[in-house]
C-alpha positions as CSV (number, residue, x, y, z in Angstrom):
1,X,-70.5,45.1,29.5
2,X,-68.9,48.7,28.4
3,X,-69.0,47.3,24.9
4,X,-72.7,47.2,25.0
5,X,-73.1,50.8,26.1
6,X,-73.7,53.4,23.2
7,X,-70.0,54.5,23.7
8,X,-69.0,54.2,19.7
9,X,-65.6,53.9,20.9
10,X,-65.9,50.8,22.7
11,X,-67.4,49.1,19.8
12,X,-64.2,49.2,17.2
13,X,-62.3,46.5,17.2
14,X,-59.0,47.9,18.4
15,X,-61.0,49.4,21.3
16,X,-58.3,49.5,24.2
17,X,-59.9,49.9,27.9
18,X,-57.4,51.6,30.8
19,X,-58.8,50.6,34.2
20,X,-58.2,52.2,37.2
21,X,-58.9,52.5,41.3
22,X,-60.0,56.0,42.3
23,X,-59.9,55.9,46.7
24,X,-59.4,58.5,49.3
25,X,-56.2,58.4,51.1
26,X,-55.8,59.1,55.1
27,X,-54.9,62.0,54.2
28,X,-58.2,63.2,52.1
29,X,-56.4,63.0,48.8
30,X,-57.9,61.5,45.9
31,X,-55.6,58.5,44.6
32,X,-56.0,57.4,41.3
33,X,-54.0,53.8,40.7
34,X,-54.1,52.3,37.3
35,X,-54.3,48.6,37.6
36,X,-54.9,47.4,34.1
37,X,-55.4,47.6,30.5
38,X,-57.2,45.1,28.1
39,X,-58.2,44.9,24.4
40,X,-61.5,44.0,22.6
41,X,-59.7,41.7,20.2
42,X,-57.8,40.1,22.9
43,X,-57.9,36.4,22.9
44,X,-57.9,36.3,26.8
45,X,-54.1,35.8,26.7
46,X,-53.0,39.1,28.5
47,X,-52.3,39.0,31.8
48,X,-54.6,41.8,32.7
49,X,-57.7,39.4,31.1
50,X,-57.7,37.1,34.0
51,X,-57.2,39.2,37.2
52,X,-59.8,39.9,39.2
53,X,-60.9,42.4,41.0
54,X,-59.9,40.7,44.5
55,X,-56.1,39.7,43.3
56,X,-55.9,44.2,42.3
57,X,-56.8,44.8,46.0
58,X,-60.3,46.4,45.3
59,X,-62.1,47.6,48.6
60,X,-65.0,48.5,49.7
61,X,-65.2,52.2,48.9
62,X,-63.4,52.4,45.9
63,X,-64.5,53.6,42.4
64,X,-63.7,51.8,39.1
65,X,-63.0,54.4,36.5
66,X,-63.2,53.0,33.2
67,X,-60.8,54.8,29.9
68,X,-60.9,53.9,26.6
69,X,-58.5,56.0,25.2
């Protein structure tokens, strides 16, 4: 999906995609938690491939924030 955006960056091959939970804590703090990172010429080997959304703890409420460094 983010490859197919006009992002140029997420077109090269050795693309690399950080993902991460932004939430608000009890407290009214912003938390950002990084729960994975995956590669556009992975094979579908790494660990982070396979895990979905659920088994990372995602709630309601929470933002997906999207790098690619």
């Amino acid at each position: 999906m983010v490859k197919e955006m006009v992002n140029p960056e997420a077109r090269r091959e050795d693309a690399k995609f950080l993902f991460y939970f932004v939430f608000e804590a009890g407290s009214g703090h912003t938390i950002v938690r990084s729960v994975g990172k995956i590669f556009s010429c992975g094979d579908g080997r790494h660990l982070d491939d396979v895990k979905s959304l659920e088994e990372l703890g995602f709630q309601i409420g929470y933002r997906l924030d999207v790098a690619i460094p």
